[in-house]
C-alpha positions in Angstrom: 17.0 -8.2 -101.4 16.7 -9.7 -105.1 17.1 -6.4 -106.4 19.5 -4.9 -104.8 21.6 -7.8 -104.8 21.1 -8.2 -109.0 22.0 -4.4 -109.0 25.4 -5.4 -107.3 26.4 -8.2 -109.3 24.9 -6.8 -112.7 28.1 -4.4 -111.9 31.6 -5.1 -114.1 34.0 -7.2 -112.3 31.7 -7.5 -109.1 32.0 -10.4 -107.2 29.8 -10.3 -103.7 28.7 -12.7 -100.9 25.2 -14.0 -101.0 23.0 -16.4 -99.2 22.9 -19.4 -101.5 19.7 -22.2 -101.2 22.6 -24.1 -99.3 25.4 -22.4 -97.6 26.6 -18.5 -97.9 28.6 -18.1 -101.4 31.3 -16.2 -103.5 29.1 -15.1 -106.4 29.6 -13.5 -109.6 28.0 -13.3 -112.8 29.3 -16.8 -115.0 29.2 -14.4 -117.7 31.8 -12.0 -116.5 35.4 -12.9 -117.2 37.1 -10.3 -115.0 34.2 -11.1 -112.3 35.1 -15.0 -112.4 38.7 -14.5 -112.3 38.4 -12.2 -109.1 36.6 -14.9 -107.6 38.8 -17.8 -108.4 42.0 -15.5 -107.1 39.7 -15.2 -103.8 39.7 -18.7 -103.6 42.8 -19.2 -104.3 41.9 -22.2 -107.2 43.5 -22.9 -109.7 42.2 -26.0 -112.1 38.7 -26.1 -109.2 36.0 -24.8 -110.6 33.6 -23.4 -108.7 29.4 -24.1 -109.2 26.9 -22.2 -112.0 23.7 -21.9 -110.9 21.0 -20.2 -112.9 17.1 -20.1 -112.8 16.5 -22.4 -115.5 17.9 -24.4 -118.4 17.5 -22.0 -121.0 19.8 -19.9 -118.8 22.4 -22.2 -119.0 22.4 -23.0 -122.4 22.2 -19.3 -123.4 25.7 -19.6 -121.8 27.3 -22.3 -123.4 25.8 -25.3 -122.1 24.7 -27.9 -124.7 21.2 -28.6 -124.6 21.4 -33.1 -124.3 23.8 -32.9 -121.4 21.4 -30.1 -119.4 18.2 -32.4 -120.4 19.9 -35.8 -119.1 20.4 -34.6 -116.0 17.0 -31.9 -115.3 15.4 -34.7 -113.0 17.6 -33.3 -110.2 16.7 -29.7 -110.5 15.3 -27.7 -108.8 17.1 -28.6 -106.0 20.8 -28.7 -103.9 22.1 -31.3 -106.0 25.0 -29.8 -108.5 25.7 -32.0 -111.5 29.8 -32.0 -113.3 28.8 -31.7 -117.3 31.3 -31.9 -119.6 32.0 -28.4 -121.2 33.4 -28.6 -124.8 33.2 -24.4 -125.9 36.9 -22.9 -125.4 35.2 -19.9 -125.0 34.3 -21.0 -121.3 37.3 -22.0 -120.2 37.9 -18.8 -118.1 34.8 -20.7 -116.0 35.6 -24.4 -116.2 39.4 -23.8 -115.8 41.0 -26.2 -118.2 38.9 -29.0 -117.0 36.5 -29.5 -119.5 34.0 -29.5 -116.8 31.3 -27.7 -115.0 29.2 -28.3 -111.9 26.1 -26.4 -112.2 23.0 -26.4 -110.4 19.0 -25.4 -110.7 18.1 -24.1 -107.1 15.1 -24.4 -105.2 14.7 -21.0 -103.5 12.4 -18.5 -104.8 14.5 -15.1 -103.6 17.8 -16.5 -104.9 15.8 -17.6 -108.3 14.7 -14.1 -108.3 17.9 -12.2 -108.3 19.2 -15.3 -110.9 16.6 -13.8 -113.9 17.7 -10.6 -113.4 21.4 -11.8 -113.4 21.7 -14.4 -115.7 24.1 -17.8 -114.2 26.2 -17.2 -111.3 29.6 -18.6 -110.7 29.6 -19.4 -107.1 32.3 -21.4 -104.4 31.9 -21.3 -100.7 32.9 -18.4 -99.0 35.5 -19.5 -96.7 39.5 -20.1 -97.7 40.9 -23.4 -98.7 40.6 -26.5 -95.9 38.9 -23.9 -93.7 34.8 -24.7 -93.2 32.1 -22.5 -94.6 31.1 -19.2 -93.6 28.0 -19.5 -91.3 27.1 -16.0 -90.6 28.1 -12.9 -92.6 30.3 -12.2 -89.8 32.5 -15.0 -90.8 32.4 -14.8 -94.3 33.7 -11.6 -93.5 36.3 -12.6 -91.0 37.4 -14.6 -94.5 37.6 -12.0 -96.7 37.0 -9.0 -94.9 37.2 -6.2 -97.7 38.4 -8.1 -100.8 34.8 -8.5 -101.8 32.9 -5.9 -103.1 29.2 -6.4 -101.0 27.9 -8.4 -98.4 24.4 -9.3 -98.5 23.0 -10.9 -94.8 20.8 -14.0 -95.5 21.1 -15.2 -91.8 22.6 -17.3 -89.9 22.7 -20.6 -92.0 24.0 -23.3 -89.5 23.0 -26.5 -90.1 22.7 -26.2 -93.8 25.4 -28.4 -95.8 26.5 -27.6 -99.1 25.0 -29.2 -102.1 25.7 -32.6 -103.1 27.6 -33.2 -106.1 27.9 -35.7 -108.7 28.5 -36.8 -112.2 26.9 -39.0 -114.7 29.2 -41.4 -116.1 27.7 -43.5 -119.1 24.0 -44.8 -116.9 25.4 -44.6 -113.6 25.7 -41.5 -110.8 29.0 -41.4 -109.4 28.7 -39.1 -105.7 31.6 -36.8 -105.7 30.4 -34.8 -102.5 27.7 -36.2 -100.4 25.6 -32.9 -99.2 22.5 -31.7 -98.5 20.7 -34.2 -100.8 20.9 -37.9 -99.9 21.8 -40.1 -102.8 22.5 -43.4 -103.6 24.9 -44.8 -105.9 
């Protein structure tokens, strides 16, 4: 799967639906412009970013991310737990959209790490439409977006899974803005 899957993505403007380490996802290389928007008109979000994740730190930095606010936050990672840095570069804003923000992420899942250094970061969002619930099965994530996406990849049937849990460090303390998969307390 890694490979084949990398192949896809490593593709201009590509944007596919893969098995995440948490619940089946939009992805597209974070590094791709044309990619990202196609994604975000998929989702139909404007000013919501969606979720980076990338194999390791020096991935994310090699994007844009600055070093301190990657290293204040690595004793989540790996893991599901996605952490909203503040993004300064303008030349990102294509990715954080306007927000001066970014969740991104560190999984724990050694195929999706796998396809992730071949890649590079991955902008990713759930794959199911606004207010609807996530895409279980392939089959649904299809039923969403039948063939506005350019591959399907089958990881399963992920029920039970919940998305990742999401938060942001505000001065010393963790504010939870999306209780998922990862308990924590505030």
């Amino acid at each position: 799967m890694a490979e084949s899957v990398a192949e896809k993505l490593q593709q201009p403007g590509v944007v596919g639906v893969i098995a995440t380490d948490t619940v089946y996802g939009l992805a597209a290389r974070a590094s791709d412009e044309k990619a990202v928007q196609k994604l975000y008109q998929l989702k139909d979000r404007d000013h919501k970013p969606g979720t980076v994740i990338a194999a390791h730190l020096e991935q994310l930095e090699a994007l844009g991310l600055k070093h301190r606010y990657l290293t204040a936050v690595e004793q989540f990672w790996p893991g599901a737990v996605s952490v909203i840095i503040p993004i300064a570069d303008p030349r990102l804003r294509y990715l954080h959209q306007g927000t001066m923000s970014l969740a991104v992420r560190i999984p724990n899942d050694a195929q999706l790490v796998s396809v992730l250094e071949q890649t590079g970061p991955l902008l990713t969002s759930s794959a199911n439409l606004p207010g609807q619930p996530p895409a279980n099965t392939l089959e649904e994530a299809k039923a969403y977006f039948d063939d506005k996406v350019d591959f399907y990849e089958d990881g399963g049937d992920l029920s039970g899974r919940a998305p990742s849990t999401i938060i942001r460090v505000i001065d010393d303390a963790i504010e939870v803005v999306r209780q998922g998969s990862v308990k924590i307390d505030t």
